[in-house]
C-alpha positions, 0 to 999 in steps of 0.5 A: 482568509484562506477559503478551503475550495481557493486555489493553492499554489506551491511557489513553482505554480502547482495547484496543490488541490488540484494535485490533491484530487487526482492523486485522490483519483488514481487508484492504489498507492504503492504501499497498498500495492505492496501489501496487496502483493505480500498477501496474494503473493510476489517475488520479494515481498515476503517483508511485507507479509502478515503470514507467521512462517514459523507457525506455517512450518510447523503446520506443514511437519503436523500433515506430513507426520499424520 
């Protein structure tokens, strides 16, 4: 019987909590780092953006036709 807080090794000897705890620790994951950088900004991140171009670009023809 596996208790959840026994100690789980892959075959190469890694404690797979333990690795499961500091990655828990670390702070941002990549893909929230990319995210964070499409939405506030960055040089090729624009796959990543949520903003819609198009209604951007006509936005900004509607404040230089007023």
């Amino acid at each position: 019987m596996n208790n959840h807080h026994e100690a789980q090794f892959t075959s190469s000897g890694t404690n797979i909590n333990e690795v499961k705890r500091q990655n828990a620790a670390s702070g941002l994951s990549y893909n929230e780092v990319k995210e964070l950088l499409a939405k506030n900004g960055g040089q090729g991140t624009a796959i990543y953006s949520d903003t819609n171009v198009q209604e951007v670009k006509k936005e900004n023809q509607t404040y230089k036709h007023k």
